[in-house]
C-alpha positions as CSV (number, residue, x, y, z in Angstrom):
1,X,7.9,-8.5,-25.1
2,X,9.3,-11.7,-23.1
3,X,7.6,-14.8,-23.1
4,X,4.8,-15.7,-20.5
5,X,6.4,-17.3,-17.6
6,X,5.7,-20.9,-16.8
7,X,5.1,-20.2,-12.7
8,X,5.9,-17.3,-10.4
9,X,9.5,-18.1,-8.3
10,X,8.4,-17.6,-4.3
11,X,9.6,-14.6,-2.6
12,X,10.8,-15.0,1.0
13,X,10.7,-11.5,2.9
14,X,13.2,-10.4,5.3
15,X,11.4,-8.9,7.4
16,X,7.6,-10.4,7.4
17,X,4.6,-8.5,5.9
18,X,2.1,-8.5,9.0
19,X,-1.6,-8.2,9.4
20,X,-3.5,-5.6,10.8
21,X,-5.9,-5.3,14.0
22,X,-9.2,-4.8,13.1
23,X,-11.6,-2.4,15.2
24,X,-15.3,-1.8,14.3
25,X,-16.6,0.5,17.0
26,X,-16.1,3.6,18.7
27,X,-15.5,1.9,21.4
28,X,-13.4,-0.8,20.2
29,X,-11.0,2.6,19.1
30,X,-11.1,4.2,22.3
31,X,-10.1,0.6,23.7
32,X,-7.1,0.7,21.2
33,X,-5.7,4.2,22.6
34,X,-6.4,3.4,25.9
35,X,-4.1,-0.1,25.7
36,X,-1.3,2.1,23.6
37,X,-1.0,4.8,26.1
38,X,-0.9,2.0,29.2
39,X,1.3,0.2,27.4
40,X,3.4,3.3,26.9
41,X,3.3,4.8,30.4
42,X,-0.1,6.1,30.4
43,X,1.5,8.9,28.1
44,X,-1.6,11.8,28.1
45,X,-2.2,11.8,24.5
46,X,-0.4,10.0,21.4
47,X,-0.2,10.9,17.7
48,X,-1.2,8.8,15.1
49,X,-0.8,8.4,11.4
50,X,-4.0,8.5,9.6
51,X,-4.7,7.0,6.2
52,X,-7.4,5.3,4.3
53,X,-6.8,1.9,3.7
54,X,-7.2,1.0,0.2
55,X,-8.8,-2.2,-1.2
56,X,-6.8,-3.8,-3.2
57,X,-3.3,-5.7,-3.4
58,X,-0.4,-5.4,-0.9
59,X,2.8,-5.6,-2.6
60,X,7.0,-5.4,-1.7
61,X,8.9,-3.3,-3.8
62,X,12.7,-3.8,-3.4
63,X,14.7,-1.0,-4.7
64,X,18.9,-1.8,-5.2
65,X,21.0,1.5,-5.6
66,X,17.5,3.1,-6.5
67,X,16.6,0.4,-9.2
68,X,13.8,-1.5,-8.9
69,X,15.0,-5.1,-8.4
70,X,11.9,-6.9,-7.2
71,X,8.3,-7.1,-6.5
72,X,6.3,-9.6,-4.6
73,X,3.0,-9.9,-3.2
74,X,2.7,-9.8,0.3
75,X,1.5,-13.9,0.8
76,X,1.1,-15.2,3.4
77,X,3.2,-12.4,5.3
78,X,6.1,-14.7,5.4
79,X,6.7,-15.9,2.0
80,X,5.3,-14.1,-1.2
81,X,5.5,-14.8,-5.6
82,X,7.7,-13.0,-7.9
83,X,5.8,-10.2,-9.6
84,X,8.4,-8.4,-10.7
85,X,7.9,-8.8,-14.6
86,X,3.9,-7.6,-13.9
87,X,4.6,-4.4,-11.6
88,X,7.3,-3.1,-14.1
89,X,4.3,-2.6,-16.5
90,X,2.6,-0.2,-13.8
91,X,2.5,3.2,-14.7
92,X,3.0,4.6,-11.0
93,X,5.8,3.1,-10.3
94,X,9.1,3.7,-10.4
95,X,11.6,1.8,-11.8
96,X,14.3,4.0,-11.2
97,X,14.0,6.5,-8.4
98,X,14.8,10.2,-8.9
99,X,17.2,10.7,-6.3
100,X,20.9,11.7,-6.7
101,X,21.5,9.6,-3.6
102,X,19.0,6.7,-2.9
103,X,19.5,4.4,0.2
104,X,21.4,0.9,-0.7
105,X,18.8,-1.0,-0.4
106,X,15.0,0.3,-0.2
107,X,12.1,-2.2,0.3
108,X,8.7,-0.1,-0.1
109,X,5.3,-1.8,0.6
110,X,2.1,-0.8,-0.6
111,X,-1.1,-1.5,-2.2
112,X,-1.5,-2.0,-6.3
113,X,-5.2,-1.4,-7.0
114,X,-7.8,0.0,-9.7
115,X,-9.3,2.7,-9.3
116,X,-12.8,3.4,-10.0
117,X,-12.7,4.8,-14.0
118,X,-10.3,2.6,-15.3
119,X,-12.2,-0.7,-13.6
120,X,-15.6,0.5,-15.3
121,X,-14.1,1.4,-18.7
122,X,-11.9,-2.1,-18.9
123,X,-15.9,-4.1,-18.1
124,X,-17.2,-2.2,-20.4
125,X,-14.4,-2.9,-23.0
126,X,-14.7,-6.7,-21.9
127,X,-18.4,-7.2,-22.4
128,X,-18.3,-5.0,-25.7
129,X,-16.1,-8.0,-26.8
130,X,-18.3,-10.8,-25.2
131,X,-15.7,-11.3,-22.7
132,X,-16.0,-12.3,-18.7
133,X,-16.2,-9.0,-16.5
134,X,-14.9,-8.9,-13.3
135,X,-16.8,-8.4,-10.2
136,X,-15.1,-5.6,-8.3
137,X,-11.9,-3.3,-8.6
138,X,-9.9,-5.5,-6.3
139,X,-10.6,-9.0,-7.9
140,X,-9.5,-7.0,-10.9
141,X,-6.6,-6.3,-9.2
142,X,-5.6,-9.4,-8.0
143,X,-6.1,-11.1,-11.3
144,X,-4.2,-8.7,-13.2
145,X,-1.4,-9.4,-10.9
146,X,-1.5,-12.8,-10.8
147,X,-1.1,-13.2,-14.8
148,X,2.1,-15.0,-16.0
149,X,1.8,-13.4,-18.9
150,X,3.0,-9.1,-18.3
151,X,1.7,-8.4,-21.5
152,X,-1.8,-9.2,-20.1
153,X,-0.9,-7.1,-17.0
154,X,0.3,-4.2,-18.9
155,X,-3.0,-3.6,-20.3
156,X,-5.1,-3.1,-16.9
157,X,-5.2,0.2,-15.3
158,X,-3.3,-0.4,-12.0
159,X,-2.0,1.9,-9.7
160,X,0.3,2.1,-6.4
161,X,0.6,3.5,-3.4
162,X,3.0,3.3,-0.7
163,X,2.1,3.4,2.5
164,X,5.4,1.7,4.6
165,X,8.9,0.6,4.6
166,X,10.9,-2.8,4.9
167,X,14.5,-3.5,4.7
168,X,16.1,-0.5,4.7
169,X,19.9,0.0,4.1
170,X,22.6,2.9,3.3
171,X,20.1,5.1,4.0
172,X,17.8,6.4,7.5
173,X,13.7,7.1,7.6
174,X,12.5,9.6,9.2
175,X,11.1,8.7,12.9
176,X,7.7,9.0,12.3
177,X,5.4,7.1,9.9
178,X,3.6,10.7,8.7
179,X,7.1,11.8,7.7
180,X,8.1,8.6,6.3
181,X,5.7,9.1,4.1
182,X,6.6,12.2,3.2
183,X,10.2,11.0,2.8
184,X,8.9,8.3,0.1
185,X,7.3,11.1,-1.6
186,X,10.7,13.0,-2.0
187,X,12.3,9.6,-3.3
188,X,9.7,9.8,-6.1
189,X,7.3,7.1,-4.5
190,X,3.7,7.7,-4.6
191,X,1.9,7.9,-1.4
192,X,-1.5,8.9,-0.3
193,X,-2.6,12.3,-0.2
194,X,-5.6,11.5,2.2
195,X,-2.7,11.3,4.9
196,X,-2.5,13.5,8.1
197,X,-1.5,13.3,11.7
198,X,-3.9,13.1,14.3
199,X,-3.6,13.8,17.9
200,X,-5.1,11.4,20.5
201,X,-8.1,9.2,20.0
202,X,-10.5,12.2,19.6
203,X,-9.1,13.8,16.4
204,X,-8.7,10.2,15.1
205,X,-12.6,9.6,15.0
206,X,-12.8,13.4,13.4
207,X,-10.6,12.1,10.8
208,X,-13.0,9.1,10.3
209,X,-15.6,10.6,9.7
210,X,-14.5,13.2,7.1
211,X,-13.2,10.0,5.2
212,X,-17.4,8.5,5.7
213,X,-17.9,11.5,4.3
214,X,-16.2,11.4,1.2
215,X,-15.6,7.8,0.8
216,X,-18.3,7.8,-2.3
217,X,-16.5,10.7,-3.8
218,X,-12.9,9.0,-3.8
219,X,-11.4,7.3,-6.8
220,X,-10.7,4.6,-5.6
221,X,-12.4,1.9,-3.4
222,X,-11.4,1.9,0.4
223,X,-12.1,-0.8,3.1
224,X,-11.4,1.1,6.0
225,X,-9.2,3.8,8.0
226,X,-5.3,2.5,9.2
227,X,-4.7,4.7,12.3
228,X,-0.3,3.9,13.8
229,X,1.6,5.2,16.8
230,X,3.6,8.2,14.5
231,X,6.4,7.8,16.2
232,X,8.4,4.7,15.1
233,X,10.3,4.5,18.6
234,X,6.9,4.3,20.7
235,X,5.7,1.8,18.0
């Protein structure tokens, strides 16, 4: 019910929101596990977290005392905008997390995107009303987020998922990103349930290809697979 805001305040992050390597081979993978494990001691085999990486809009949640305080976009990794007013209107998350005990501080990062049904039943609203459609579920995304005006927001059927931590304060993660992720979960933070652990390069490509496998089944669009070192000291 606020007004629309004039301009979105800039975010600065405290610890930076980095990019990803890319890799588009099967031998561009097995180069990847072969530089960890050199890199690590020529360790036999490492895990890795596994989860599909979904196309749509990273975003910084910053929880205070288990309230949600802030929410910026990710930027250019360094410095972000103030979304707060928009995410708060996001049925997924939470603004309050439902935990007797929640760390001080909490920064959670993830992706805000649409998934398949809502994206097709908000074009089809929009052109019932002679209205420009968008072109795909993550330019929807994007300008949903981007709208100074949360009552605009509030209407689009986004979604988030968590898939990593930043700041983190009165409180300790787990030391592995699989249970991280299962930590968030328990905090009342939604995560991906395509997650799993996979053991050496091998069972990384097996978990590949059951995700090609259902990728035109899935809910949601995905632009690739995110394979990390699970254990948070070797990363």
């Amino acid at each position: 019910g606020a007004e629309p805001l004039a301009a979105f305040a800039t975010v600065r992050h405290e610890i930076p929101m980095l990019s990803l390597d890319n890799v588009f081979s099967e031998d561009e993978l097995r180069a990847f596990d072969r530089r960890v494990r050199e890199r690590l001691g020529d360790e036999a085999s490492v895990d890795y977290c596994c989860e599909p990486k979904l196309d749509g809009v990273a975003v910084s949640l910053l929880y205070e005392h288990g309230v949600l305080v802030r929410a910026a976009t990710r930027g250019d990794g360094t410095t972000g905008e103030d979304i707060t007013a928009n995410v708060r209107t996001i049925a997924s998350v939470a603004l309050r997390l439902p935990v007797v005990a929640p760390p001080q501080r909490l920064e959670v990062r993830g992706e805000v995107y649409m998934p398949h049904q809502g994206f097709e039943a908000m074009n089809r609203r929009a052109a019932e009303r002679g209205e420009k459609t968008f072109v795909n579920p993550r330019n929807a995304a994007a300008g949903s987020l981007r709208q100074l005006d949360a009552r605009i927001t509030a209407t689009r059927p986004l979604e988030f998922c968590a898939y990593g931590l930043g700041v983190l304060t009165g409180g300790a993660a787990p030391g592995t990103q699989s249970g991280t992720l299962a930590w968030l979960r328990e905090l009342g933070v939604r995560t991906s349930g395509e997650s799993g652990v996979a053991c050496g390069v091998e069972e990384c490509l097996a978990y590949y290809a059951r995700m090609q496998q259902r990728r035109a089944s899935l809910r949601y669009d995905i632009d690739g697979i995110v394979f990390k070192v699970d254990s948070v000291a070797l990363q």
